[in-house]
Wavefront OBJ file of the C-alpha trace (Angstrom):
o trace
v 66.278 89.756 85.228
v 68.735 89.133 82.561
v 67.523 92.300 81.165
v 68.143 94.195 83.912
v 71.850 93.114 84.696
v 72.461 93.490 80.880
v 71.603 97.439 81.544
v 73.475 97.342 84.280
v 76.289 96.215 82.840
v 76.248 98.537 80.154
v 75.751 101.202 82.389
v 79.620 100.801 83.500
v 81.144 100.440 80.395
v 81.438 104.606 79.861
v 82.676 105.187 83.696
v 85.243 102.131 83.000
v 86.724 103.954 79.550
v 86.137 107.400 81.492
v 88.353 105.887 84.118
v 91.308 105.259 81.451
v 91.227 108.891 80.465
v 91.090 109.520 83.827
v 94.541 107.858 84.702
v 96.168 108.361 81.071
v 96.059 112.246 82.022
v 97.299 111.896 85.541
v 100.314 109.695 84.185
v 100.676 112.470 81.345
v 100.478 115.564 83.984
v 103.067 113.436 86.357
v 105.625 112.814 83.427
v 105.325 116.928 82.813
v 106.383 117.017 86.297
v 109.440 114.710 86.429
v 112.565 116.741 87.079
v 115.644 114.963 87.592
v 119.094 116.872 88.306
v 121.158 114.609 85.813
v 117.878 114.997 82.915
v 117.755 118.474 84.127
v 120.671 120.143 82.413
v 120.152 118.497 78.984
v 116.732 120.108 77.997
v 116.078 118.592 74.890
v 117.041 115.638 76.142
v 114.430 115.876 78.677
v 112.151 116.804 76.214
v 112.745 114.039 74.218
v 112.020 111.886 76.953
v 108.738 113.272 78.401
v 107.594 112.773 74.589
v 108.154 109.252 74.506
v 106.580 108.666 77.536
v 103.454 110.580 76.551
v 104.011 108.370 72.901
v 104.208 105.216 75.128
v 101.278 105.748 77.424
v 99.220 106.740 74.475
v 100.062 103.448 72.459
v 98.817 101.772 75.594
v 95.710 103.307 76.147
v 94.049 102.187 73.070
v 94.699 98.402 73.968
v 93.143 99.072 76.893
v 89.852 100.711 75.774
v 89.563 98.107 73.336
v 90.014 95.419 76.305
v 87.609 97.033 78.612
v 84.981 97.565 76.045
v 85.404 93.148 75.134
v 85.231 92.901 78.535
v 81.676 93.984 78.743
v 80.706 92.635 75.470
v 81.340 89.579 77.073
v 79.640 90.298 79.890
v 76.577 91.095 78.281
v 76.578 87.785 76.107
l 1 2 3 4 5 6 7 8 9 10 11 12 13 14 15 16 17 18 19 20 21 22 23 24 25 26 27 28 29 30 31 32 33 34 35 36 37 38 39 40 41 42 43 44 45 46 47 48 49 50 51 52 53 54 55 56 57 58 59 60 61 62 63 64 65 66 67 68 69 70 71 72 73 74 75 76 77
């Protein structure tokens, strides 16, 4: 049995991290998108701040592979 579930359990781990990419390039194609009227005129302002974003969300996604992939490690001891 335990060997089963242990399969199992590993079995999720690549649709979990899949799932991050998944929703890290949404986020990234929705902060292309963002047009505001005052951020609109200033273009390299704008700029500026769409690559921050896309600097910010990447600095987060790596936590978060690194906690999903603990997760199961756990789960499997």
């Amino acid at each position: 049995f335990q060997v089963l579930v242990k399969r199992k359990i590993a079995m999720l781990e690549g649709p979990a991290l899949q799932c991050v990419g998944l929703v890290y390039d949404e986020l990234i194609r929705i902060i292309g998108q963002l047009e505001a009227k005052e951020i609109a005129r200033f273009k390299n302002l704008r700029g500026q701040v769409v690559e921050v974003m896309k600097r910010l969300l990447l600095k987060c996604r790596e936590p978060t592979e690194l906690v999903i992939r603990e997760f199961f490690a756990m789960e499997q001891s």
